[in-house]
C-alpha positions as CSV (number, residue, x, y, z in Angstrom):
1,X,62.4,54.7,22.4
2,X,60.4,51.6,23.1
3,X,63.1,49.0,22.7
4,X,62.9,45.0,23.9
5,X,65.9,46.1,26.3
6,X,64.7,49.2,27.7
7,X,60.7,47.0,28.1
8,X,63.1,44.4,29.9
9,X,64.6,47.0,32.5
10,X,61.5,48.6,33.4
11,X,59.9,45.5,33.6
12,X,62.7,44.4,36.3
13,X,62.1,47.5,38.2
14,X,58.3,47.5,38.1
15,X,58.1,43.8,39.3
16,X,60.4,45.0,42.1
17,X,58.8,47.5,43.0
18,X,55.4,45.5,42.1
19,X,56.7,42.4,44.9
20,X,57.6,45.5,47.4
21,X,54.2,47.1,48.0
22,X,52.3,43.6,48.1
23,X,54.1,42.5,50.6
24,X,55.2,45.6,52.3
25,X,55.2,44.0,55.9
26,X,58.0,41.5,54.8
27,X,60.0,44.2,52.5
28,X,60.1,46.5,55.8
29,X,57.7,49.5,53.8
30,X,55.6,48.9,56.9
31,X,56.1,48.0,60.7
32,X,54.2,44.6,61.9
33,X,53.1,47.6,64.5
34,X,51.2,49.8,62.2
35,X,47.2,49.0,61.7
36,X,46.9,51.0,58.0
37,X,50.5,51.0,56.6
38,X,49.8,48.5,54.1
39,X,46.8,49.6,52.3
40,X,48.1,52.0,50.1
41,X,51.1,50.1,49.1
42,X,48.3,47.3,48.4
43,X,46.5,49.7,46.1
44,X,49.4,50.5,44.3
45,X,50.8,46.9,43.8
46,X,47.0,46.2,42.4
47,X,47.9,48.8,39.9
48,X,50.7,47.5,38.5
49,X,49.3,43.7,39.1
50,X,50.2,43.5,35.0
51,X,54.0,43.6,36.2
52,X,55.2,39.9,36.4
53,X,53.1,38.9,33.5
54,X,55.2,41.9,31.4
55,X,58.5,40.5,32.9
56,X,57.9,36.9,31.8
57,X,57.1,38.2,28.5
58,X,59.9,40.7,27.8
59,X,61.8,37.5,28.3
60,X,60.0,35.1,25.9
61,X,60.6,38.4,23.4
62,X,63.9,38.0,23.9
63,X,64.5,34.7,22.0
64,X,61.9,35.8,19.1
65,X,62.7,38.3,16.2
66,X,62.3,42.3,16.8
67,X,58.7,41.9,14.4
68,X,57.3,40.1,17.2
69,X,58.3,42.6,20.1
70,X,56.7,45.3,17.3
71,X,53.6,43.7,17.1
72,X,53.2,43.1,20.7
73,X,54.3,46.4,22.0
74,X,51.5,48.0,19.7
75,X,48.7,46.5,22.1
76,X,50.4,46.1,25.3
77,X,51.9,49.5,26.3
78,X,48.8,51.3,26.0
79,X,46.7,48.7,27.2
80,X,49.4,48.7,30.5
81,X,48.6,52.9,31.0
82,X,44.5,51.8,30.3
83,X,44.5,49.1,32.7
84,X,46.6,51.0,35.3
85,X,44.3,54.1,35.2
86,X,41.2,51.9,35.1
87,X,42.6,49.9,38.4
88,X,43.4,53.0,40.1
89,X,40.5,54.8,39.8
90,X,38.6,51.9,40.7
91,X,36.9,51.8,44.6
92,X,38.3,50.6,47.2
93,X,36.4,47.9,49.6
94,X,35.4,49.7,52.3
95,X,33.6,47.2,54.2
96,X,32.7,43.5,54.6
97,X,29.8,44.1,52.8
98,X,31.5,46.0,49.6
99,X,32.7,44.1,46.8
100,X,36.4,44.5,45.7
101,X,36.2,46.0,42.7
102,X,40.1,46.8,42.5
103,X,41.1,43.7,43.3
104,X,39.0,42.1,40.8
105,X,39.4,44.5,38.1
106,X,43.1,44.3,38.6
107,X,42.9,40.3,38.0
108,X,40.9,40.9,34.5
109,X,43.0,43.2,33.1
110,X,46.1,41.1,33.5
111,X,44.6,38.1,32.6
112,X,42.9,40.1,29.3
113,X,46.6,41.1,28.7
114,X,47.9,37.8,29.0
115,X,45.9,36.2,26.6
116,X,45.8,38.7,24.0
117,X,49.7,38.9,24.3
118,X,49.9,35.0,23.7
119,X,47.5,35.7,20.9
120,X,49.5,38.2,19.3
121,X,53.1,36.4,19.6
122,X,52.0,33.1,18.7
123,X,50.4,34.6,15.6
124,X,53.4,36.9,14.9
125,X,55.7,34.1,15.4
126,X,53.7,32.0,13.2
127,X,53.9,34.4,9.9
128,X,57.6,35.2,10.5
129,X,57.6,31.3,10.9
130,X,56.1,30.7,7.4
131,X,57.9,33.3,5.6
């Protein structure tokens, strides 16, 4: 079950993880030595690059009523499994030359989801304020 508690654990985790992989070098994931370690862990914390905006935002929900975690949980946990898939599947720069379309990507989808989540609790807070 989807609860503002359980959104606020696995945010935790997921940011950890999330600050492990980008910097993997200072985490000790890879060796100063190796030439390659870090890109996959790279790829993966572009992924999840939604993970400190859901964090910050499991915490605001905290001090609001349940209605507004409802509202916002209908947009943003689908939108988190959309964006990761979309980032993930996205290529990766190969050269100088390419454009970085994961790293890019990654940066609109969490700023699309932090907008729209502003959206949606200020107006949720808003009715439940006027009621």
């Amino acid at each position: 079950m989807l609860t503002l508690r359980n959104t606020l654990v696995f945010s935790i985790f997921v940011t950890i993880f999330f600050i492990a992989a980008m910097f993997s070098r200072f985490s000790g994931l890879c060796s100063e030595y190796s030439a390659n370690c870090r890109d996959p862990y790279h790829n993966f914390a572009l992924a999840i690059f939604w993970a400190p905006a859901l964090l910050i935002f499991s915490l605001i929900l905290l001090r609001l009523k349940e209605e507004v975690f409802n509202a916002w949980k209908i947009f943003s946990f689908p939108w988190i499994i959309v964006s990761t898939a979309i980032v993930s599947v996205a290529p990766v720069k190969e050269s100088l030359q390419d454009s970085d379309w994961k790293s890019g990507l990654a940066l609109i989808t969490t700023a699309i989801f932090i907008l729209v989540s502003i959206g949606i609790i200020l107006v949720q807070w808003w009715k439940n304020k006027m009621r």
